[in-house]
C-alpha positions as a Markdown table, in Angstrom:
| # | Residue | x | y | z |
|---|---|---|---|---|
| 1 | Unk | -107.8 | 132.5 | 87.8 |
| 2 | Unk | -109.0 | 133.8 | 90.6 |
| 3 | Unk | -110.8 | 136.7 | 92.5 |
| 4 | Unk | -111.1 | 138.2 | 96.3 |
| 5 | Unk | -114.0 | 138.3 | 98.7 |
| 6 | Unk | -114.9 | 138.6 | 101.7 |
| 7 | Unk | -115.5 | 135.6 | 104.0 |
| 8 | Unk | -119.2 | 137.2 | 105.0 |
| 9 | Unk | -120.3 | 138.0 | 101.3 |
| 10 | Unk | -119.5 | 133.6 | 100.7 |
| 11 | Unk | -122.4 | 131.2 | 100.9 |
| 12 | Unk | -123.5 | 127.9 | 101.0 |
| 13 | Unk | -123.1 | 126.2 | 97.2 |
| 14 | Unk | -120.7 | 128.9 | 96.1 |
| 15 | Unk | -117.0 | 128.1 | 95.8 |
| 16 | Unk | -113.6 | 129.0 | 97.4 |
| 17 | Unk | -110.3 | 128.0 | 97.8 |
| 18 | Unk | -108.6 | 126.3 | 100.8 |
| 19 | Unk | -105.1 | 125.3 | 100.1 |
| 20 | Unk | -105.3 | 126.5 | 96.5 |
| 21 | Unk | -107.8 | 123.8 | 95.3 |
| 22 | Unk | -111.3 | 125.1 | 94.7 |
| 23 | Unk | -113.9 | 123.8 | 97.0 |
| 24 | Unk | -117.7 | 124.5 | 96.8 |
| 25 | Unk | -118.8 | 125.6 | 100.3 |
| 26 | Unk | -121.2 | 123.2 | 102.2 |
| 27 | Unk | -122.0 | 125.2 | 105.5 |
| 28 | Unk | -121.1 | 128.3 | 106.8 |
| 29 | Unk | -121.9 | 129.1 | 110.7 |
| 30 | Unk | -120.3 | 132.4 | 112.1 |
| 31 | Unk | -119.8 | 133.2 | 115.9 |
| 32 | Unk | -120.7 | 137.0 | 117.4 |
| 33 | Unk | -117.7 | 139.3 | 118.3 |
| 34 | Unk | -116.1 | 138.5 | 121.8 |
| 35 | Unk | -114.0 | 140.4 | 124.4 |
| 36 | Unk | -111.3 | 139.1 | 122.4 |
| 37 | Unk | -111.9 | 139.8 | 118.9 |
| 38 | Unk | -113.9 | 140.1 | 115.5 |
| 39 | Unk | -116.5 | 137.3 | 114.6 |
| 40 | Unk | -115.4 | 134.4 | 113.0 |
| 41 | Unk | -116.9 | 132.4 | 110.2 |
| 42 | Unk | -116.3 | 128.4 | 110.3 |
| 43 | Unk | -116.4 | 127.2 | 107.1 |
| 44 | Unk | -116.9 | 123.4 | 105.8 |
| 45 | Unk | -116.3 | 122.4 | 102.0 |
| 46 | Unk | -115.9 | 119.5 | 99.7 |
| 47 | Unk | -113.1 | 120.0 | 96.9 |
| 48 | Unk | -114.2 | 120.1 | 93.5 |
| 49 | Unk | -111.7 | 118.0 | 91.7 |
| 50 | Unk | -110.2 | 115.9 | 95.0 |
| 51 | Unk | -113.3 | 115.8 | 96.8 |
| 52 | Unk | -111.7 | 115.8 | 100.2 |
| 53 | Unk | -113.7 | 117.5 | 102.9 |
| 54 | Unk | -111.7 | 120.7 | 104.2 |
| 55 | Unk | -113.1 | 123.3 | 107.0 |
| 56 | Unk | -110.9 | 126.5 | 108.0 |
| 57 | Unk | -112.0 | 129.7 | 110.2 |
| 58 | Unk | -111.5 | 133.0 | 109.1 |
| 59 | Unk | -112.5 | 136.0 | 110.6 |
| 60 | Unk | -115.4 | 137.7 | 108.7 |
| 61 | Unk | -113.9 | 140.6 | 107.1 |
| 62 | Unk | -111.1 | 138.7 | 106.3 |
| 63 | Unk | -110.5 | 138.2 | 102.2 |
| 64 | Unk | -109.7 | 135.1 | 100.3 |
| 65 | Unk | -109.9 | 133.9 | 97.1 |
| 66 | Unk | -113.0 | 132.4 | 94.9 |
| 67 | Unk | -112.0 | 130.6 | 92.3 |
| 68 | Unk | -113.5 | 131.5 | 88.5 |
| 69 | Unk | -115.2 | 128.6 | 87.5 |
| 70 | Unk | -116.3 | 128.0 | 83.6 |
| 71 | Unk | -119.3 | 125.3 | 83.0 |
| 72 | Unk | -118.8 | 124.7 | 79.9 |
| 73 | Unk | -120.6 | 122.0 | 77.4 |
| 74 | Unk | -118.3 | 119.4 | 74.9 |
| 75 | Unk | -119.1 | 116.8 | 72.4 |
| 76 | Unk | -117.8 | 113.4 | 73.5 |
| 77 | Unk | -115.2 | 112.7 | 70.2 |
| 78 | Unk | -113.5 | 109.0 | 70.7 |
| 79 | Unk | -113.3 | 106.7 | 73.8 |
| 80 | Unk | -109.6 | 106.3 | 74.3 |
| 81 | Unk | -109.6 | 102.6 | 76.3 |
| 82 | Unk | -111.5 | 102.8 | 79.2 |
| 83 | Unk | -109.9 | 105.6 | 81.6 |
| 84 | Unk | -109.7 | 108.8 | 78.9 |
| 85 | Unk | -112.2 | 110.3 | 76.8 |
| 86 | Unk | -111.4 | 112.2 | 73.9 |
| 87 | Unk | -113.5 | 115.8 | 74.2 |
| 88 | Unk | -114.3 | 118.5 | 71.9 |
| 89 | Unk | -115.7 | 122.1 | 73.4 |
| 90 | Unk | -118.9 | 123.0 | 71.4 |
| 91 | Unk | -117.5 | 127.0 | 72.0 |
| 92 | Unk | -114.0 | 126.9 | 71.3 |
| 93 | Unk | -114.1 | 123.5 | 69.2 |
| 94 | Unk | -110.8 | 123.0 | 70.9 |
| 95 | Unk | -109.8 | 119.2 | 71.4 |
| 96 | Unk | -108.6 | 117.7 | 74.2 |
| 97 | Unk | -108.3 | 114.3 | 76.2 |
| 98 | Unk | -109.7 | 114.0 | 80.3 |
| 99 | Unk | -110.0 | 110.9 | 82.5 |
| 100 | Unk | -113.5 | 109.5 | 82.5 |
| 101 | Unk | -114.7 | 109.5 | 86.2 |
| 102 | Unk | -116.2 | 106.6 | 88.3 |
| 103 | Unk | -119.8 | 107.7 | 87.9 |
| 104 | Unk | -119.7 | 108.2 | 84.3 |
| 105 | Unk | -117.6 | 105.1 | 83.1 |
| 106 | Unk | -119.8 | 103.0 | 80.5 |
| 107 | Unk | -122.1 | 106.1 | 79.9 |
| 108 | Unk | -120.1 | 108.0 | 77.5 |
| 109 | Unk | -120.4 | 107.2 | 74.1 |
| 110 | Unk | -119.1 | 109.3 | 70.5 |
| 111 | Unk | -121.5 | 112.1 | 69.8 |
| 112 | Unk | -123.1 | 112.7 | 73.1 |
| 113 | Unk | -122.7 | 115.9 | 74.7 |
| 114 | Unk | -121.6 | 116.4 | 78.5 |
| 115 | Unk | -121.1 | 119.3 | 80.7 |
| 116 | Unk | -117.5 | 119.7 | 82.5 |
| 117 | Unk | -116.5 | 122.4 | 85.1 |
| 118 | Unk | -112.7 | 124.2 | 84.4 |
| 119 | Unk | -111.1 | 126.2 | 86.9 |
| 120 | Unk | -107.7 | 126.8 | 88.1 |
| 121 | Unk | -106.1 | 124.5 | 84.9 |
| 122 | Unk | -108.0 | 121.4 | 85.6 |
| 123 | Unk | -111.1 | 120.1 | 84.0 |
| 124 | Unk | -113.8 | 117.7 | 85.6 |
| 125 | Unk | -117.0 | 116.1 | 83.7 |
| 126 | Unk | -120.0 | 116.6 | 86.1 |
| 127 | Unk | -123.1 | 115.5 | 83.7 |
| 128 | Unk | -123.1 | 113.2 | 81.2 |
């Protein structure tokens, strides 16, 4: 899911997508109107789930989308080997299965609780 906004209302630590992956926004410089058109806004960001660096200009009343991101907290249920992790949402109590990321391999363990981001149909662990 997604909403619009303008590209002067964005700023720095807040998200957006570029190429339809949702990116948190690490700078944002904008250049004065010319002889030649509108002012412009250069920005830099770092996808969420990828975490490939992406920068795009836009003009600044120019819309695009922000993604809807839920933070959400889970219950670490079973270790499936050493790549997946077996997940339980303390809201929801749904169940489900995510790949354990570099940082957090050998820090998970049954009953601990982490935090994971969920936007656009893909889930990411950011705190264990």
């Amino acid at each position: 899911m997604k909403e619009l906004a303008e590209v002067r209302t964005l700023k720095e630590n807040r998200y957006m997508l570029i190429d339809d992956e949702p990116c948190k926004i690490v700078s944002i410089s904008t250049s004065k109107p010319g002889k030649h058109g509108e002012a412009k806004a250069r920005i830099e960001a770092i996808g969420v789930f990828d975490g490939q660096k992406r920068s795009v200009v836009h003009p600044v009343k120019h819309k695009v989308g922000v993604p809807i991101i839920d933070k959400r907290n889970a219950q670490v249920l079973a270790l499936m080997g050493e790549d997946t992790v077996q997940l339980m949402d303390l809201e929801t109590y749904e169940t489900f299965e995510m790949p354990i990321p570099e940082e957090f391999k050998g820090q998970l363990q049954p009953g601990n609780e982490v935090m994971y981001l969920q936007a656009m149909g893909k889930k990411k662990i950011t705190r264990a």
